[in-house]
SEVO-590884 format. One record per atom (N, C-alpha, C): residue number from 1; residue in one letter; atom name; x, y, z. Coordinates in steps of 0.2 Angstrom, whole numbers, always signed. Layout:
N
pos:code:site:east:north:up
NUM:A:CA:X:Y:Z
...
This chain:
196
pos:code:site:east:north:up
1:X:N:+44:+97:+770
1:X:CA:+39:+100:+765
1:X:C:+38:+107:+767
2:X:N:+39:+113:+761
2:X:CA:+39:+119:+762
2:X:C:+29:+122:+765
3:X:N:+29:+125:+768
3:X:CA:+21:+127:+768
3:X:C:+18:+129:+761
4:X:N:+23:+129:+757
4:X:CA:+21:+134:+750
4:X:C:+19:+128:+746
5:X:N:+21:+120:+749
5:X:CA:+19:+115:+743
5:X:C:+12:+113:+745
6:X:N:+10:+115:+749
6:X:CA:+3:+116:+750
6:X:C:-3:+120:+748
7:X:N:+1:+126:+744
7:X:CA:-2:+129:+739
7:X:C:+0:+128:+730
8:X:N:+3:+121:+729
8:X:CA:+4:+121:+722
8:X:C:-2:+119:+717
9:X:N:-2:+121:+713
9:X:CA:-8:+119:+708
9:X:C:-6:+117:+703
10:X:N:-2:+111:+702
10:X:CA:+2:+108:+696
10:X:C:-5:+105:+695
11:X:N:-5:+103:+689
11:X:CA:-10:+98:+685
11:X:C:-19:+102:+684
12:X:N:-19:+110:+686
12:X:CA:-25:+115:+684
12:X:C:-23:+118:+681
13:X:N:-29:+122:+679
13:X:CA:-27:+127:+672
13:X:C:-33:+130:+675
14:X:N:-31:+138:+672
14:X:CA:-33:+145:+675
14:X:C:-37:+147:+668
15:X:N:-41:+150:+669
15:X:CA:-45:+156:+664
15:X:C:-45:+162:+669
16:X:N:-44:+165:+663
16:X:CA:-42:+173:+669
16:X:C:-46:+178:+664
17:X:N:-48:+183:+665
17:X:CA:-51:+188:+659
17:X:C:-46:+195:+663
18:X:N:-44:+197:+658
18:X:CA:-38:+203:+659
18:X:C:-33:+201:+661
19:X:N:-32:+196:+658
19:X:CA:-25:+192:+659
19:X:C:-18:+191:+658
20:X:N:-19:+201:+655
20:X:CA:-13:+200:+651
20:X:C:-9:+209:+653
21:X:N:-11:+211:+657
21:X:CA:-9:+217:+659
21:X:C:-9:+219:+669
22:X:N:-6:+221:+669
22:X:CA:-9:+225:+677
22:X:C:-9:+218:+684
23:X:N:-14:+218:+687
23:X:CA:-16:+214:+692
23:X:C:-18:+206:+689
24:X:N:-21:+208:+683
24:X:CA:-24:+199:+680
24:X:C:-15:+197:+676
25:X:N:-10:+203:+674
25:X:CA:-5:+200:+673
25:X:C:-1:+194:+679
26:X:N:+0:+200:+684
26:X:CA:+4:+197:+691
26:X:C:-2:+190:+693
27:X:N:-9:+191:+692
27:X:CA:-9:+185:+695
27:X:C:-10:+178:+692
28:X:N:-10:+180:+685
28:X:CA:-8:+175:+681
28:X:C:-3:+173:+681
29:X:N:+6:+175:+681
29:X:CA:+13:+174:+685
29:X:C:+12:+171:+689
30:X:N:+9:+171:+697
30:X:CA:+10:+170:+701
30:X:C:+6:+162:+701
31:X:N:-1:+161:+697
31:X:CA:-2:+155:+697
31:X:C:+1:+148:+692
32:X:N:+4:+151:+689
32:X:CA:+10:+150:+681
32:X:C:+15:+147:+687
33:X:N:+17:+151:+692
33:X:CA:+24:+150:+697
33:X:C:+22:+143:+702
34:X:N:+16:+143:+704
34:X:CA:+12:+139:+707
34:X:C:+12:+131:+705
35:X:N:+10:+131:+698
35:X:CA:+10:+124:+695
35:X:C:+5:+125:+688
36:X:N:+0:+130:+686
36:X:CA:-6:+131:+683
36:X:C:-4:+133:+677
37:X:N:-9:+128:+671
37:X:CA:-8:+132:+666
37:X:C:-11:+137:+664
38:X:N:-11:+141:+660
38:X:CA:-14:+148:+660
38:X:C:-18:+149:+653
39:X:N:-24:+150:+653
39:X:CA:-28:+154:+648
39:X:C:-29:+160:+650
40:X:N:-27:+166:+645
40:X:CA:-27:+171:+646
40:X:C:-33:+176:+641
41:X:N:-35:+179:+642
41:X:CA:-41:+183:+640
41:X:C:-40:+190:+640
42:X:N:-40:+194:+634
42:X:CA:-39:+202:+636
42:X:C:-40:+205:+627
43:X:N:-40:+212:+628
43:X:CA:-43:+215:+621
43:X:C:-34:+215:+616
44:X:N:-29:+215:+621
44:X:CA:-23:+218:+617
44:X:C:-18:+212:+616
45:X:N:-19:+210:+607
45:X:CA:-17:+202:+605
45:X:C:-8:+205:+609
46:X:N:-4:+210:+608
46:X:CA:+3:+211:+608
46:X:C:+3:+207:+615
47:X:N:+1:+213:+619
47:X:CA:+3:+211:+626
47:X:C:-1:+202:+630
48:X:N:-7:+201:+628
48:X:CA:-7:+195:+628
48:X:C:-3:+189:+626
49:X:N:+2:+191:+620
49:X:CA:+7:+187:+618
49:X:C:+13:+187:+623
50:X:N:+15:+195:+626
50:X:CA:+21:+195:+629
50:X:C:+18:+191:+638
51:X:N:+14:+192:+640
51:X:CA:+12:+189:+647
51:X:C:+13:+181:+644
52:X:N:+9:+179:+640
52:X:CA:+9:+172:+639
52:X:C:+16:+169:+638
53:X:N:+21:+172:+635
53:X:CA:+28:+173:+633
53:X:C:+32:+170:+642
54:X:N:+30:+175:+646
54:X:CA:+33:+174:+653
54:X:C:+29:+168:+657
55:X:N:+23:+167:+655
55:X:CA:+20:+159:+657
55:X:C:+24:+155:+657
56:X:N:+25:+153:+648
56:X:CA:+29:+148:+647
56:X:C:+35:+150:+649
57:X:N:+40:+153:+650
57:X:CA:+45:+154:+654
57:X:C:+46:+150:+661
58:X:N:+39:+152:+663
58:X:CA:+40:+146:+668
58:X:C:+38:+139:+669
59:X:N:+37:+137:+662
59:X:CA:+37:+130:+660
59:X:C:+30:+128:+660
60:X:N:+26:+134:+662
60:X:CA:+19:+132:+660
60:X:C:+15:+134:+652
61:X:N:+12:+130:+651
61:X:CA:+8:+130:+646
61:X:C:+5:+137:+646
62:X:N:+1:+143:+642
62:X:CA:+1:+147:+639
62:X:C:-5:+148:+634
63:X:N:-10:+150:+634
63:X:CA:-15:+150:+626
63:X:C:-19:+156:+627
64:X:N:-18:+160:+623
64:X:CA:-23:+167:+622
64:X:C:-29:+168:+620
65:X:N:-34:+172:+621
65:X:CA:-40:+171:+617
65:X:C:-40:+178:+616
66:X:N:-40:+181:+610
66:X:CA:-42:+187:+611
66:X:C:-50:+191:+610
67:X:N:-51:+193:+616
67:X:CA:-58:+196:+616
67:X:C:-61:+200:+621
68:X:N:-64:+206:+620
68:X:CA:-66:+212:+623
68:X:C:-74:+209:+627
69:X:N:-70:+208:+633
69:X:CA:-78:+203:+640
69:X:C:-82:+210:+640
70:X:N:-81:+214:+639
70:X:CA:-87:+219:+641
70:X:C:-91:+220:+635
71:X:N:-90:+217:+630
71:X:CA:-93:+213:+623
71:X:C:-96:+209:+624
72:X:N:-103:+207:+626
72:X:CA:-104:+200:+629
72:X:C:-106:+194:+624
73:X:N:-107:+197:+619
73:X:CA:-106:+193:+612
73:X:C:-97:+189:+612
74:X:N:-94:+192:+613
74:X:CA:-85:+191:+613
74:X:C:-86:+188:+620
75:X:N:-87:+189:+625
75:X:CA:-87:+186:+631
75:X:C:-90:+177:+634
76:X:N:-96:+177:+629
76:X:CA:-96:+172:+630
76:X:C:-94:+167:+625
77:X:N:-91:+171:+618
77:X:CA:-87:+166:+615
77:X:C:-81:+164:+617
78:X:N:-76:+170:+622
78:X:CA:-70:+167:+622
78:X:C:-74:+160:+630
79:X:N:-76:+162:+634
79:X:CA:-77:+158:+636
79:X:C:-79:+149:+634
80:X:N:-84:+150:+630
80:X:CA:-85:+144:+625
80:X:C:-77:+141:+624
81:X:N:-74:+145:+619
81:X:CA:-69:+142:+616
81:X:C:-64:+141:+620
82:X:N:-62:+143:+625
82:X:CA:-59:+143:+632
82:X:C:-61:+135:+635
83:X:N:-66:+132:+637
83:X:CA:-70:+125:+636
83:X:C:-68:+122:+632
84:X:N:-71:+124:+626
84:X:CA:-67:+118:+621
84:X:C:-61:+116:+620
85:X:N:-58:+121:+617
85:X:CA:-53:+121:+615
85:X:C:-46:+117:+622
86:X:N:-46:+123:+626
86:X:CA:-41:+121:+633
86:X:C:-45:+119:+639
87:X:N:-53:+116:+638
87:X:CA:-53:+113:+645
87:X:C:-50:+107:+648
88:X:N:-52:+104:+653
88:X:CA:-57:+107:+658
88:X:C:-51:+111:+663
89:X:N:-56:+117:+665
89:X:CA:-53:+122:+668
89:X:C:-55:+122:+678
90:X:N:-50:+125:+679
90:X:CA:-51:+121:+686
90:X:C:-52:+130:+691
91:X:N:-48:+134:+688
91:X:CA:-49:+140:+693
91:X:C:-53:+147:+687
92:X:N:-56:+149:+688
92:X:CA:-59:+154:+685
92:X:C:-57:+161:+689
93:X:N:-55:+165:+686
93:X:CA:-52:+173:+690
93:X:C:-57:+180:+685
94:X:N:-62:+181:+688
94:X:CA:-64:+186:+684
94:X:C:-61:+193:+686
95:X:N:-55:+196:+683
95:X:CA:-51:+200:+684
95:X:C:-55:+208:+681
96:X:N:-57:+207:+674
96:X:CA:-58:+213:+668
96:X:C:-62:+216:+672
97:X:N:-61:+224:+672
97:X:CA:-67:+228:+674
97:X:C:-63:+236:+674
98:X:N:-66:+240:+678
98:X:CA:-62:+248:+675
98:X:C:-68:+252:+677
99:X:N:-67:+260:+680
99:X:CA:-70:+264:+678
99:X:C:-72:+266:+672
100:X:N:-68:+268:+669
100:X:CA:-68:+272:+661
100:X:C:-72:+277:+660
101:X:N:-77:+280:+665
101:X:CA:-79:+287:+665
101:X:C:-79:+290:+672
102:X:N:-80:+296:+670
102:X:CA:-81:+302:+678
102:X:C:-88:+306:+675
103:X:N:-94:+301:+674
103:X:CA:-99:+309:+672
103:X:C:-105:+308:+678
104:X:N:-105:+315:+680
104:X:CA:-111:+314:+685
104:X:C:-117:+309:+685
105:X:N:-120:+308:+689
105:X:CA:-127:+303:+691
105:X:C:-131:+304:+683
106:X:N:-133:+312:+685
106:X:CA:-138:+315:+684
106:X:C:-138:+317:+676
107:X:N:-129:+316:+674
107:X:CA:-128:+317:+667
107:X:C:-127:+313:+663
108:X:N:-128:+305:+668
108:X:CA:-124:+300:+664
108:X:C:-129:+297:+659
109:X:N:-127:+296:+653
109:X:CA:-133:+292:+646
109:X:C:-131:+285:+651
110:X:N:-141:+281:+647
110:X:CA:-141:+277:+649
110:X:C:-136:+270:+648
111:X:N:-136:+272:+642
111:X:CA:-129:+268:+638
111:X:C:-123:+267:+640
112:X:N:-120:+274:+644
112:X:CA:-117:+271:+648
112:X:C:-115:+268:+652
113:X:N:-119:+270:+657
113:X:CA:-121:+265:+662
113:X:C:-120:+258:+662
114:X:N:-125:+258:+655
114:X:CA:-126:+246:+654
114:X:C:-118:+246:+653
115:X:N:-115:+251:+649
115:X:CA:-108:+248:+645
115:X:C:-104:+246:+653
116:X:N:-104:+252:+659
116:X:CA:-99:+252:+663
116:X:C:-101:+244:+668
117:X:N:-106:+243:+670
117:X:CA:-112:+238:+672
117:X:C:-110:+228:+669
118:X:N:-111:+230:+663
118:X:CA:-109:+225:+658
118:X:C:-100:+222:+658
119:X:N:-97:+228:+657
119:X:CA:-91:+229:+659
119:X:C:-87:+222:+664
120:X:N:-90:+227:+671
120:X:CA:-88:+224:+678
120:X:C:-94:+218:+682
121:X:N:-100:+219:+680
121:X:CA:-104:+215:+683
121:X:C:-106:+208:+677
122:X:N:-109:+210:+672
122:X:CA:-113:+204:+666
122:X:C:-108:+200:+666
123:X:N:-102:+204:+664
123:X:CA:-97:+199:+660
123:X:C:-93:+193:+666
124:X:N:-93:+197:+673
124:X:CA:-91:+191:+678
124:X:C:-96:+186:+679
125:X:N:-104:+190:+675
125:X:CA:-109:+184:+677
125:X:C:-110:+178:+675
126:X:N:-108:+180:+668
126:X:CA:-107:+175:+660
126:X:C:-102:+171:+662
127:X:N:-96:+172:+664
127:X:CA:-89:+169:+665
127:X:C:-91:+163:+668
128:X:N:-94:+165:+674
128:X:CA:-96:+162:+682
128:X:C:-100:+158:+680
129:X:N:-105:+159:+675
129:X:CA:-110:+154:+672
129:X:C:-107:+149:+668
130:X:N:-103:+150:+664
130:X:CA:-103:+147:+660
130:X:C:-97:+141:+660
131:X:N:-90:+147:+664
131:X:CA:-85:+141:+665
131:X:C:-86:+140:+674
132:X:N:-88:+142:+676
132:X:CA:-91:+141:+684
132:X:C:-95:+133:+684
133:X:N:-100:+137:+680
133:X:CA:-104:+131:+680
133:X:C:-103:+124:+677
134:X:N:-99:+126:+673
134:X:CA:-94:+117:+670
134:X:C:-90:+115:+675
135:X:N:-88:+119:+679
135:X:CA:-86:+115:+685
135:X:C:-90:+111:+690
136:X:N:-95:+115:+691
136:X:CA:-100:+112:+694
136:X:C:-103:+105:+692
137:X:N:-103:+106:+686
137:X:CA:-108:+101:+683
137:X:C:-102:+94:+682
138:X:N:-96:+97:+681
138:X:CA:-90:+90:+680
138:X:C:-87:+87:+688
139:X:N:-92:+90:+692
139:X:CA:-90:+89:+699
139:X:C:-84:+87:+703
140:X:N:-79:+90:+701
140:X:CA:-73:+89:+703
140:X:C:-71:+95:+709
141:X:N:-75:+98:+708
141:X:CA:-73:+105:+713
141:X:C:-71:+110:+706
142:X:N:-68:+117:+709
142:X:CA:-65:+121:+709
142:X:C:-65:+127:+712
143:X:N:-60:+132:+707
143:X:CA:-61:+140:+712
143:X:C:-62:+143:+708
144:X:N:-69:+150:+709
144:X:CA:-69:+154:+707
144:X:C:-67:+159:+711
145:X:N:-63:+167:+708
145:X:CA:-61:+171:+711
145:X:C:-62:+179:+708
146:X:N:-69:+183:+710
146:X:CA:-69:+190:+707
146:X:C:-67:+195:+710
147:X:N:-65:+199:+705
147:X:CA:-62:+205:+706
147:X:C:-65:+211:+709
148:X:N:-67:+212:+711
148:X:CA:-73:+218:+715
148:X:C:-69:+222:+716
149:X:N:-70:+227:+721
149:X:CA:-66:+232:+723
149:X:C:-69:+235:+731
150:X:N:-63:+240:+734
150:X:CA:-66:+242:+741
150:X:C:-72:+246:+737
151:X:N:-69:+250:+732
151:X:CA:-74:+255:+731
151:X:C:-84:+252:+730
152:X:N:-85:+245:+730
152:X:CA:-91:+242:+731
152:X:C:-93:+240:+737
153:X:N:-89:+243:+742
153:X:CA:-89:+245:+749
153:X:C:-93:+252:+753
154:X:N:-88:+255:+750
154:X:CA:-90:+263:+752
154:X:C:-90:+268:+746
155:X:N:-93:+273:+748
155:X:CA:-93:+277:+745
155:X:C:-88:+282:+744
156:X:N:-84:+282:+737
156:X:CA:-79:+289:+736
156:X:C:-83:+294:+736
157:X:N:-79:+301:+738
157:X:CA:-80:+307:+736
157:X:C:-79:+310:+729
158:X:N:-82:+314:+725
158:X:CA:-79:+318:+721
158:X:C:-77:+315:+715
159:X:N:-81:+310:+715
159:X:CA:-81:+304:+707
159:X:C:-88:+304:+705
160:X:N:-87:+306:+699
160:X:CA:-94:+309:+694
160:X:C:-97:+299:+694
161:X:N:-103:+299:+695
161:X:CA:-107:+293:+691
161:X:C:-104:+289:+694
162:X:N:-109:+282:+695
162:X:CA:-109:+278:+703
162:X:C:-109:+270:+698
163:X:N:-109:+270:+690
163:X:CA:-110:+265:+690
163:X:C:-104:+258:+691
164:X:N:-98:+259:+692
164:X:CA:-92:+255:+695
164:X:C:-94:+255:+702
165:X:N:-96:+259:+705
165:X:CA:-96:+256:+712
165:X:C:-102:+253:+715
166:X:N:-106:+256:+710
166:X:CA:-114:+249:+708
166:X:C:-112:+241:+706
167:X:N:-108:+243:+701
167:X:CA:-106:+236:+698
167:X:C:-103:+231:+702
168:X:N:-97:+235:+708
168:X:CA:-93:+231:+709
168:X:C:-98:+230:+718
169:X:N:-100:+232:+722
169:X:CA:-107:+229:+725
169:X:C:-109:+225:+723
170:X:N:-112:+226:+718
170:X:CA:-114:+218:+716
170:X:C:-111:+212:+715
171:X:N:-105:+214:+711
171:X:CA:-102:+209:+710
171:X:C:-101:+205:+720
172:X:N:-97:+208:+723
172:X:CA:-97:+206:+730
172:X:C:-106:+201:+732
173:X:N:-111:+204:+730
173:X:CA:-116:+201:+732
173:X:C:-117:+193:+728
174:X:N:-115:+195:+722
174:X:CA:-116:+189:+718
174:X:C:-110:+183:+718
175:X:N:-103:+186:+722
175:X:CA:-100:+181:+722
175:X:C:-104:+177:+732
176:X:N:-106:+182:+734
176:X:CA:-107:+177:+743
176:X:C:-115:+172:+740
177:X:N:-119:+174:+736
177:X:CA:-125:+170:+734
177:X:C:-122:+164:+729
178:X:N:-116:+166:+725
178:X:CA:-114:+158:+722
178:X:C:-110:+154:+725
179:X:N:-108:+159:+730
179:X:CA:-102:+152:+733
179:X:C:-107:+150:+738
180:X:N:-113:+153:+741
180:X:CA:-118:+146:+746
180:X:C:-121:+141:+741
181:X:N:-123:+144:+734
181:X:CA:-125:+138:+729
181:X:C:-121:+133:+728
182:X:N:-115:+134:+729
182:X:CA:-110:+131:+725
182:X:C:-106:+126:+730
183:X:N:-105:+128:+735
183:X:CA:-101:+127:+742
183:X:C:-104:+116:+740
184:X:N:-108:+116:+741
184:X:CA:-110:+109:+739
184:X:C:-107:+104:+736
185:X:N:-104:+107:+729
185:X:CA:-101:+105:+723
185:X:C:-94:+108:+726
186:X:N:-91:+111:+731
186:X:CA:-84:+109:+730
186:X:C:-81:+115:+726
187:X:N:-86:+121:+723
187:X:CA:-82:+125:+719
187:X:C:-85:+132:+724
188:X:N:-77:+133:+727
188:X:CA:-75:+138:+732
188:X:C:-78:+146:+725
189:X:N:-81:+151:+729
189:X:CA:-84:+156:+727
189:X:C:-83:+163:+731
190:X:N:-75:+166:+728
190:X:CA:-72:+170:+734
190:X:C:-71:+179:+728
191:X:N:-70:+183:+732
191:X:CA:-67:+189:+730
191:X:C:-64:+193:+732
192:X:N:-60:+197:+728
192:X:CA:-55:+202:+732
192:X:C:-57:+209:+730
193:X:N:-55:+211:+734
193:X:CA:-57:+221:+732
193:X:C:-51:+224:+735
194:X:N:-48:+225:+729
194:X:CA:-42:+230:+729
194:X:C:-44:+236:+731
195:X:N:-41:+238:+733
195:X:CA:-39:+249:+733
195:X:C:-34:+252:+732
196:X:N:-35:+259:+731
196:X:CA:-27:+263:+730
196:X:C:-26:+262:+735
């Protein structure tokens, strides 16, 4: 037996949010390559169809939802329908998030803020709540995995307006407070923080 059979996930299925470009591409491949089937989540139907395209390539199952999670209206729909439609899901990846502005502290509207906030932190909240907590509640375990960043770490330089590096702090905190909730039930509650 390979060490690598001890990481298969034949007979799960993934919900991934940005699952269809960048870092939630590669790691939706890379869970597709494992055993998992894949629900993908992301604003751009093309590119959603070409990643789900190389899923089923590798003989996994594939289903799109198209919808903008920084929408929290769209957020907790594809969620819901993600449930219905292709449950029960066993690993949740909250991936989506982004800077998307440089404006000072002191310049930034509040609007932006909640937008960038909503973005990277609500939308992992909702996810976690909704298909998180259907794991919970269906008591079989599973894995949550979010996307943080170093930058929820430390402080960059010379980058206007702090709300990504507010967001993704949090995020970090909100994942160590639901994996001790959760630790219980079996559904591991972990994140990564990428950097340049």
């Amino acid at each position: 037996m390979s060490i690598f059979d001890r990481f298969r996930l034949d007979g799960k299925r993934l919900f991934i949010t940005g699952g269809s470009r960048g870092l939630g591409r590669e790691m939706a491949l890379a869970v597709a390559d494992a055993g998992a089937d894949c629900i993908l989540v992301g604003r751009d139907a093309e590119s959603l169809e070409k990643t789900a395209g190389d899923v089923r390539s590798a003989r996994r199952k594939a289903f799109t939802i198209q919808a903008n999670v920084g929408d929290l209206k769209e957020c907790e729909a594809a969620c819901k329908r993600g449930l219905e439609e292709y449950g029960p899901i066993d690993i949740l990846i909250n991936n989506v998030g982004g800077r998307r502005v440089n404006i000072p502290t002191a310049e930034m509207p509040l609007e932006t803020w909640q937008e960038i906030l909503d973005l990277n932190l609500t939308s992992t909240f909702l996810c976690t709540k909704l298909i998180g907590g259907a794991m919970v509640k269906r008591g079989q375990g599973g894995r949550v995995i979010n996307v943080a960043s170093i930058s929820g770490m430390i402080a960059n330089r010379d980058i206007g307006g702090r709300s990504y590096e507010t967001s993704k702090a949090a995020v970090i905190h909100f994942t160590r407070a639901t994996a001790a909730d959760w630790a219980p039930f079996g559904v591991t509650v972990n994140a990564i923080c990428p950097g340049s």
